[in-house]
N, C-alpha and C positions, 0 to 999 in steps of 0.2 A: 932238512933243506936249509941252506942260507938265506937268511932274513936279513932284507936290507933297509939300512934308517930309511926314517923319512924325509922326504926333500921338505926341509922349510923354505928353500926358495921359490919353488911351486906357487906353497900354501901363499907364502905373502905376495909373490906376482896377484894370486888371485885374490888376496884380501884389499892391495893397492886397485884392482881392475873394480872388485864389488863396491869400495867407498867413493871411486870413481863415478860410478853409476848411481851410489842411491848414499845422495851427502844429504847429509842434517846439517842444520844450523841451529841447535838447543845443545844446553852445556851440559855435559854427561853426569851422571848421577848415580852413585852406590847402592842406593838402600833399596830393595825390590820389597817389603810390605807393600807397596802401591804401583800403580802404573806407573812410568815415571819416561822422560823423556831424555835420551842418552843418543850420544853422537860416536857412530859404530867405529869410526877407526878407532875413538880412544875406549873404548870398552876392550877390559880384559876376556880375550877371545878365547878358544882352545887353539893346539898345536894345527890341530887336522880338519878336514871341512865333515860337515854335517852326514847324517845317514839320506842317501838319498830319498826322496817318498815318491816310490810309484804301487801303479794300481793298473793291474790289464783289464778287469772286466768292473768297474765300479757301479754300485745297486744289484749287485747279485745275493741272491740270499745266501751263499754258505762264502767264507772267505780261507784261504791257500797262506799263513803268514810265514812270510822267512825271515825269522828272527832273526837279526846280525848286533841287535843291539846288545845280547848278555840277557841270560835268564835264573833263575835261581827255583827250585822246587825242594819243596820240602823234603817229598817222597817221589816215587819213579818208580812203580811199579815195587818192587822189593831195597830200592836202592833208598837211601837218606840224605841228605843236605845237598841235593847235585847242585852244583852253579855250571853252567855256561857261561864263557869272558864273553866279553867284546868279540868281534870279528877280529882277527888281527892276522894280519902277512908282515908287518913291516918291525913289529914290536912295539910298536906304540901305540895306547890302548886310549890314549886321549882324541879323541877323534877318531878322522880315518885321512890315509894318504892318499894320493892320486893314484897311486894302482891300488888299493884297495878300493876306491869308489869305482873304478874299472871294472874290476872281479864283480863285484857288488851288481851292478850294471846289466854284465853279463849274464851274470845266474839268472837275475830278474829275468830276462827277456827269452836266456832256454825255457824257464821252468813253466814263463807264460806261454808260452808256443806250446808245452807238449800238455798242457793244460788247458788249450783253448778251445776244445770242442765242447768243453763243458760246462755250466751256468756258475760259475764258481770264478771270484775275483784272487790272483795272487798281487800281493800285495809284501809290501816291508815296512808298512804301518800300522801297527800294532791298535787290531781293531777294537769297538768297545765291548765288545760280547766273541769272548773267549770259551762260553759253551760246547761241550761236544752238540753236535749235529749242525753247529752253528762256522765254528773254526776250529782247522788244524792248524797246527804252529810246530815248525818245523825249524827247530834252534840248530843255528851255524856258529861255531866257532870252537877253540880248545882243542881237547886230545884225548883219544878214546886212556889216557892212562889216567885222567881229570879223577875218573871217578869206575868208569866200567871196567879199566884195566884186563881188557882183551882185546886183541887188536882187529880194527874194525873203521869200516868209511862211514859207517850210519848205525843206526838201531832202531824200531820203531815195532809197536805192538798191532797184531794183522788185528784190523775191523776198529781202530782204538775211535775214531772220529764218530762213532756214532753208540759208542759202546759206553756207559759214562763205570761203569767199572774195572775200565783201562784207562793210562792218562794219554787223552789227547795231545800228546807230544813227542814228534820224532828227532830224533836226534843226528845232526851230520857234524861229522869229524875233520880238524881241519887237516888233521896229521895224517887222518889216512886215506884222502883224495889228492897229496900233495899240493894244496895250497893251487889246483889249476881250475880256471870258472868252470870248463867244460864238465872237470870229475865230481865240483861240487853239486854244477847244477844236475846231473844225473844221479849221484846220491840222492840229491835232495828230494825229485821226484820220484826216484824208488822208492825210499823210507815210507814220503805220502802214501805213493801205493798202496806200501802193506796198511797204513793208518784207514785207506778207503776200501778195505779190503781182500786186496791182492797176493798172491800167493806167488812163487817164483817162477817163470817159467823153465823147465828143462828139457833134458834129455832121455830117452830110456833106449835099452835092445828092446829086441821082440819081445824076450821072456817078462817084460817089464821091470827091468832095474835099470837104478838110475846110471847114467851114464854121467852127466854132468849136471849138477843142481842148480849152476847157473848158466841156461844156453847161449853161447856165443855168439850166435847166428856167425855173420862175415865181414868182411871188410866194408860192405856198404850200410848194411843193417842190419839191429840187433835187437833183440828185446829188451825195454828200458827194465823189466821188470825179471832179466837174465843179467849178461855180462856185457855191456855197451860202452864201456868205457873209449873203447877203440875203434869202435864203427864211424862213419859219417851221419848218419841217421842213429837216432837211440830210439824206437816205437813200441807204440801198444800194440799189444801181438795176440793170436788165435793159438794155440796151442797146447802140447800136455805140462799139466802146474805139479811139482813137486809132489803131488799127495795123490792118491788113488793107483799108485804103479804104475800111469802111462793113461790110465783110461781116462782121467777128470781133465778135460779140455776146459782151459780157462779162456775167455774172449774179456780181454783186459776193460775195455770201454764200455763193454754192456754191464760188467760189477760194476763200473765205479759211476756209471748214470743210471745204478739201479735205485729200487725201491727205500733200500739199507740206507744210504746215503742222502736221498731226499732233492740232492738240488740237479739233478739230470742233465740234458744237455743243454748246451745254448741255443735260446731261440733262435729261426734261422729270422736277417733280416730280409734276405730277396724270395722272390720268388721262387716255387720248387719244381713248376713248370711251364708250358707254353704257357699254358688260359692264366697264368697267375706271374707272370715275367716282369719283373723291374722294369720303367724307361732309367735307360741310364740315364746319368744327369750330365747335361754336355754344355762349354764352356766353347763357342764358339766352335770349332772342330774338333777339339780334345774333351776328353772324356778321365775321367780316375772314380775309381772305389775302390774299396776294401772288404772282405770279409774273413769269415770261416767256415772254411770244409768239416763238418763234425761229424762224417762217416763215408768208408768207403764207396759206400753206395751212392750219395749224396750229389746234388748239384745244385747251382746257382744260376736261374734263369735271366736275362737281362734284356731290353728290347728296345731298339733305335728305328727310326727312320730317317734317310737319306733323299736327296735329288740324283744322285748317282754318284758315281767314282772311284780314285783309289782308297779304301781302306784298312786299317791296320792294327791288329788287338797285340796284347803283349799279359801275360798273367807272370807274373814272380811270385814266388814264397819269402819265406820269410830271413832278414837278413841274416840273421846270426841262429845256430839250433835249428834248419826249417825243418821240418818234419813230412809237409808236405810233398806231394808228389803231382802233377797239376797237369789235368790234361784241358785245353782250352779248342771249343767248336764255335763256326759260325754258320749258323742256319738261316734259309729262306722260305717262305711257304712250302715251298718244293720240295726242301730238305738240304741237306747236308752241302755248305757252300764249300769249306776248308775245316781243316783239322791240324791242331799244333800239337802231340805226344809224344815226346821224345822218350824212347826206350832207358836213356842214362841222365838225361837235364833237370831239373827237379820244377822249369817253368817250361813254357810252350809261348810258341810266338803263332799268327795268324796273318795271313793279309787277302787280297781278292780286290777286282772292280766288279765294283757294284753298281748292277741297274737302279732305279730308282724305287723305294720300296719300304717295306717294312721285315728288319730282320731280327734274328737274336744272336747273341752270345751267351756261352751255354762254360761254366768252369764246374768241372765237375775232379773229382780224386782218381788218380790211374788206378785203384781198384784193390791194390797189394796190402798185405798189412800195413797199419797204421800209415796210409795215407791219406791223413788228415792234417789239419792247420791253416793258418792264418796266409791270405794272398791281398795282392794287389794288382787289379784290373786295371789297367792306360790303353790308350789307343787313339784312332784321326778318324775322325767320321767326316765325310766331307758336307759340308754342308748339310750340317742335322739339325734337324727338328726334334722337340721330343716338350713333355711336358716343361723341362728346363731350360733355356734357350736366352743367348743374350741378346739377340735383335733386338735395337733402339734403344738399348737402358739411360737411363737417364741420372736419376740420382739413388741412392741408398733410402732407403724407408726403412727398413727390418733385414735384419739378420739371423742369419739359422746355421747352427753347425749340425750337419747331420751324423750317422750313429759312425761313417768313416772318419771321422776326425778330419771334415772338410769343412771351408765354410761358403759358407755364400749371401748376396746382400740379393733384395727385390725392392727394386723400384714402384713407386706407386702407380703405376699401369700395371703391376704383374709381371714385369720383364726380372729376369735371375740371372745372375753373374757372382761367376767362380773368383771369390777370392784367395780361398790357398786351397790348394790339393788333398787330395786323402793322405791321411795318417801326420797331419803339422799340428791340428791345434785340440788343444787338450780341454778348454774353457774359454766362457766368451760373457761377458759383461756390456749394457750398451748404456750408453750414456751420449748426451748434447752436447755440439761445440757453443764458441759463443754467440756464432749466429742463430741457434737453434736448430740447425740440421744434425740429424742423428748421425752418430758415431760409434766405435764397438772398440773395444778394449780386447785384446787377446792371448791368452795364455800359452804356448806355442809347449808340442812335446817335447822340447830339450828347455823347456822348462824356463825360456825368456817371454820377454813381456813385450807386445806390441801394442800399437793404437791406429787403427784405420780410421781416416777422416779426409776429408774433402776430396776422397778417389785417389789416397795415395796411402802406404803403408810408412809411419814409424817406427823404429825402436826406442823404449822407456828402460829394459834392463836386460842384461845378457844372458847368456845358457848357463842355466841352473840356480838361479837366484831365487827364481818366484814360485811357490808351491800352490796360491789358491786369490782370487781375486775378487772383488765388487767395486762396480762403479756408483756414485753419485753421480747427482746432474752436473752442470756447468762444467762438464769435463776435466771431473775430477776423480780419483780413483784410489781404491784404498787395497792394499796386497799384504798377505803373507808372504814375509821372507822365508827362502829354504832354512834359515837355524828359524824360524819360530818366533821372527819380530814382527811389526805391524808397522807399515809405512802408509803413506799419505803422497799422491803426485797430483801437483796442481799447474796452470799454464803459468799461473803467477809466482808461486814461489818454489818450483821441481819437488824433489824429493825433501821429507823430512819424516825422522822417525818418532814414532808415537809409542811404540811400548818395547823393551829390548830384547836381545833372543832368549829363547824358552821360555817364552809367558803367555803365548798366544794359539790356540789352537784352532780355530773359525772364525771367521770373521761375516759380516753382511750387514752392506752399506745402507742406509736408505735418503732422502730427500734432505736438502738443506747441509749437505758435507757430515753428516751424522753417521757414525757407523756402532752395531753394537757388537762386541765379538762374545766370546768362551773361552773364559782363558783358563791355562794346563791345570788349574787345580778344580773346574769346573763352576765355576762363579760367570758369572754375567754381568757386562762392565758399558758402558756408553759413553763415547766421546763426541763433544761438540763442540766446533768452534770458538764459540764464547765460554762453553764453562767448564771445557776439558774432560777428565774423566772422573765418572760416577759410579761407583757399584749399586746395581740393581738390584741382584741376588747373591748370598755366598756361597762360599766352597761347596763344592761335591751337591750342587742343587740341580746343575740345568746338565742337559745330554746333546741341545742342538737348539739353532736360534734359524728365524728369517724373520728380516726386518721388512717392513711394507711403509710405503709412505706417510709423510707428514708423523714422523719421530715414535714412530711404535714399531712394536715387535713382539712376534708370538716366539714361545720360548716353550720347548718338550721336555719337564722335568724329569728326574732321575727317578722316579717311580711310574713313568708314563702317561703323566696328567700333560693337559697340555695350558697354556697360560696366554693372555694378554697384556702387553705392559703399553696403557696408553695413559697419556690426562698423569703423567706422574704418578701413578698407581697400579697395581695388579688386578687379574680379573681373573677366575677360572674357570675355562669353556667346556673340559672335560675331564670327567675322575682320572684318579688311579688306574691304570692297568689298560686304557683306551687306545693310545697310540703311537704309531709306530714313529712315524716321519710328518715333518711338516715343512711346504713351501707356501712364500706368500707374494701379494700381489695387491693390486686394488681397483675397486670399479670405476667407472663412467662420473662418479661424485667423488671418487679422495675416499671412501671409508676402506678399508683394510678389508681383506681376504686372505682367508687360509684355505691352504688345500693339503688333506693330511691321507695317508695309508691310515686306518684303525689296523686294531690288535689281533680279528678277525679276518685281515688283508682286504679291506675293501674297501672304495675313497669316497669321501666324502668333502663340502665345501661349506665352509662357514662363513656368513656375510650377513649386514644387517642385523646382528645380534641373533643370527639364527642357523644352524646345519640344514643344508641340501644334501639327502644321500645321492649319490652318484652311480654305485652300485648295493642290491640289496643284501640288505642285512639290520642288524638293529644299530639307532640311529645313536652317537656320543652323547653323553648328555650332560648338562651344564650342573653345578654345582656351588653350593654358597661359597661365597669368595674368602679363600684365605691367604696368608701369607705363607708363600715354598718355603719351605725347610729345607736342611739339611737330609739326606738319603744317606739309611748306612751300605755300607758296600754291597754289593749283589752276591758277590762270589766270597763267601768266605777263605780260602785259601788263593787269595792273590799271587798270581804265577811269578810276576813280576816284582816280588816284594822283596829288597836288597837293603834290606833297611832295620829288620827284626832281626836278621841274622848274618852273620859277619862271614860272609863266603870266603875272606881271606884267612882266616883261622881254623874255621870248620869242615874239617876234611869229610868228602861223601864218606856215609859208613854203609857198609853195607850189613842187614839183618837179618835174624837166624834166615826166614825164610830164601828158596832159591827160586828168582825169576822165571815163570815159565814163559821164555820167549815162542811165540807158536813158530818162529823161524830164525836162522841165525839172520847175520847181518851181513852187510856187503862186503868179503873175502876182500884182506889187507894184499895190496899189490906192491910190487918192488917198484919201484917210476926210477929208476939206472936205466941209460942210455942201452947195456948191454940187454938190458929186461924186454925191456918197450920194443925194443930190435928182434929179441926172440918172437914177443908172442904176435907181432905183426906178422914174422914168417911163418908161422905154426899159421895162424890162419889162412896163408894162401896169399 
């Protein structure tokens, strides 16, 4: 295929727009042994912007990684030195261009759609726990001649994600999906497939031979785990799998939310019937949610009350990849009011006058293979009540984004008002103005930065700048930039930067403009006002921080202990090996609270110098206090390690032994005009 440069006029439009938005006034500075404070135009930047960082399901126990950043592996099953480059379309491997952050984009959001029935986060963020049963990682980029030199869209070993005698890692091709979102992000969910244990679906005659190894289905839909390249729909399918002659019927969703695999479906969040029905949450007449369908059979109860009149539901799937197929009802005590199932539409619309009453909306899957995925519920209720209701609101007290990606404020009588719609906001930080009326900071999913305050929305940074945020008081707030910098926005003096890109990995603010972050080498650092920045702890010691008021911060070291840094000192609350995650918080008097998952899954609350178990189990227990150390690596054979070995030199070799793939790989396609023209008419 022709590769075209990259637009530097793009990149720099967009670099003039981000200095725009987020100016420093400190003199920039070289030397990165330390924090140091540097003014982003004149930092030597890359050609291309940053790898995007998204996450569809974040807190899921197992994670989906689509590596585009370059990987390097010692061994591969029989293979030696494999490198994966960078992602690249454009040929330049410093960055990425504008349509490579496009492509990028795209896969992301098929690969999360056809993934989303299940408790498994996909992500392009290279998680910290790269175990099998933990993460698959599914590296994009190169050419199958890199190293496998057969040609091929993917590779990837069946059962490998929970198998730890196979490597958890599949591989996509960029050469042999032609470089298009659509073929990679179907590769790339097939490979997983085989990694979750999926076999191919095909064809057979009677006598049981194979007919085609990989089934085509048609021009609307196909089986993601056959030949779907060319369908409109690519799904998970019921049918016979490559193995058994005809007889081993594979039902692709029940392997991959089975036992083997460990992280099953996604909880649902509504209800799954009448006696157990959502009130939708309603915003004056209008109504939005969001969810997912994660099985044929499956539905999503929801329940309004009205004064009467015209109303109107409306369900869509998903914008780009939907997968779904959606059939949408609205029922009354009596039964069946309206029905929206369109035979070829992939959403359903509703409407009716309604007497005054209490009813439901009912989204349930038209029923067909893999119609399952992600939707979004809108509609006019006329005059509704329901538990959420804006009648009389008054001022903002508290804010909630609920599990849609919605948010909303409640006023101190209990009155709720819809501030953005489902599927806008991604994180929510709340912080004081100067009067002391609360305010909420927000993280928006195109990945710009707002601030809601006095009943009206701001913007503070544009789409795609800000990857992660915490506020302080007095309305102030402190963000991850998309490259990996830490900034600071105040009313007084706007933006300025505090540490420069790729040094920052987590951040969290607490009282007094203080924030502590994690930065890329694993160290724990705290910035304050008057005395700048202080290392707490070094390298490779802390795995996740939350700060809690009045200048401390519990901090989960890299062997699982968990820590408190208050009084200029360390404390430690729990061994080795105890736990998982910690959020913090604080009582009625200013002392600090922790609330942590243990290692056993079960939560617990620490406060007063003492654990509350939350739920049973045996309780963390405190420990003579010493000073964190350094933690040697968990994983000895670091996947990601480009740095022992010179992938530009060291060509894969391949060794005596031969790989026993238990299946080939996704069949190399022509992508000529004349090709793509045949097999669209072969299929009808």
């Amino acid at each position: 295929m022709r590769r075209r440069a990259a637009s530097e006029s793009l990149m720099q439009g967009f670099l003039r727009r981000l200095t725009t938005w987020l100016q420093g006034d400190t003199r920039p500075k070289r030397r990165r042994t330390r924090f140091q404070l540097e003014q982003l135009e004149d930092r030597c930047l890359l050609s291309g912007s940053p790898l995007p960082i998204l996450n569809s399901n974040p807190g899921a126990p197992s994670t989906l990684y689509l590596d585009f950043s370059g990987l390097y592996e010692p061994t591969w099953g029989a293979y030696s030195n494999v490198s994966t480059p960078q992602f690249r379309l454009d040929g330049d491997g410093s960055g990425f261009s504008a349509h490579e952050v496009a492509v990028i984009n795209e896969v992301f959001q098929r690969v999360a759609e056809t993934y989303s029935p299940f408790n498994i986060n996909v992500t392009t963020s290279a998680p910290a726990d790269l175990s099998h049963g933990r993460t698959q990682i599914v590296a994009i980029g190169g050419s199958y001649n890199d190293w496998f030199h057969s040609a091929a869209g993917g590779i990837s070993y069946v059962g490998a994600f929970a198998n730890p005698s196979l490597p958890n890692v599949s591989h996509v091709f960029v050469d042999g999906t032609a470089g298009v979102a659509q073929y990679i992000a179907i590769a790339a969910a097939h490979e997983a497939g085989h990694a979750f244990g999926l076999n191919h679906q095909s064809t057979f005659d009677a006598a049981g031979n194979v007919l085609q190894e990989y089934n085509p289905g048609d021009s609307a839909s196909a089986p993601l785990m056959g030949l779907a390249y060319y369908a409109t729909r690519a799904l998970w399918w019921v049918g016979p799998a490559d193995t058994g002659h005809g007889a081993a019927i594979q039902d692709d969703e029940a392997v991959i939310a089975g036992a083997d695999n460990g992280f099953g479906y996604r909880p649902d969040y509504y209800g799954q019937a009448e006696q157990t029905a959502t009130p939708l949450t309603l915003s004056n007449v209008q109504i939005g949610q969001a969810g997912v369908i994660d099985a044929p059979t499956s539905a999503d109860y929801f329940t309004f009350t009205t004064t009467g009149g015209a109303a109107s539901f409306t369900v869509a799937t998903a914008a780009v990849g939907p997968t779904l197929h959606a059939r949408l009802e609205l029922w009354s005590a009596a039964g069946i009011v309206a029905v929206g199932d369109s035979p070829t539409a992939l959403g359903a619309s509703v409407s009716a006058t309604l007497a005054a009453g209490k009813y439901y909306v009912v989204v349930r899957s038209h029923g067909g293979h893999g119609d399952v995925g992600q939707y979004t519920l809108t509609g006019l209720v006329p005059q509704g009540t329901s538990g959420t209701t804006t009648a009389a609101f008054t001022q903002a007290a508290t804010f909630t984004r609920t599990a849609d990606q919605a948010l909303y404020a409640q006023d101190a009588a209990g009155n709720w008002r819809l501030l953005s719609p489902a599927g806008t906001i991604l994180a929510i930080s709340v912080s004081t103005d100067a009067t002391g009326r609360a305010e909420v900071f927000a993280l928006a999913t195109d990945n710009s930065l707002w601030v809601y305050r006095q009943g009206a929305w701001a913007i503070l940074s544009p789409a795609g700048t800000i990857n992660a945020l915490s506020a302080s008081n007095d309305d102030v707030v402190f963000v991850l930039a998309s490259d990996h910098s830490l900034w600071v926005h105040s009313p007084a003096g706007g933006w300025a930067i505090l540490s420069p890109g790729g040094t920052i990995n987590t951040l969290s603010a607490s009282t007094g403009d203080v924030v502590f972050v994690l930065a890329s080498d694993h160290s724990l650092w705290k910035h304050s006002p008057g005395g700048g920045w202080a290392i707490l702890s070094p390298a490779n010691t802390i795995n996740a921080l939350a700060a809690a008021p009045g200048d401390e911060v519990f901090a989960l070291a890299s062997d699982s202990s968990l820590w408190l840094y208050a009084n200029a000192g360390w404390r430690e609350l729990s061994p080795t090996g105890t736990i998982l995650s910690v959020n913090a918080g604080a009582d009625a008097s200013g002392s600090p609270d922790a609330f942590v998952l243990a290692s056993d899954h079960t939560f617990w609350m620490y406060a007063h110098n003492g654990w509350t178990r939350t739920t049973a189990a045996a309780a963390p227990t405190n420990a003579a206090p010493v000073t964190p150390k350094p933690d040697t690596p968990q994983r000895a054979a670091l996947l990601q390690d480009a740095v022992s070995h010179d992938s530009s030199t060291a060509a894969a070799t391949k060794v005596a032994a031969t790989p026993q793939f238990p299946h080939e790989p996704f069949m190399p396609l022509c992508m000529c005009p004349a090709c793509v023209a045949a097999r669209h008419a072969a299929m009808g």
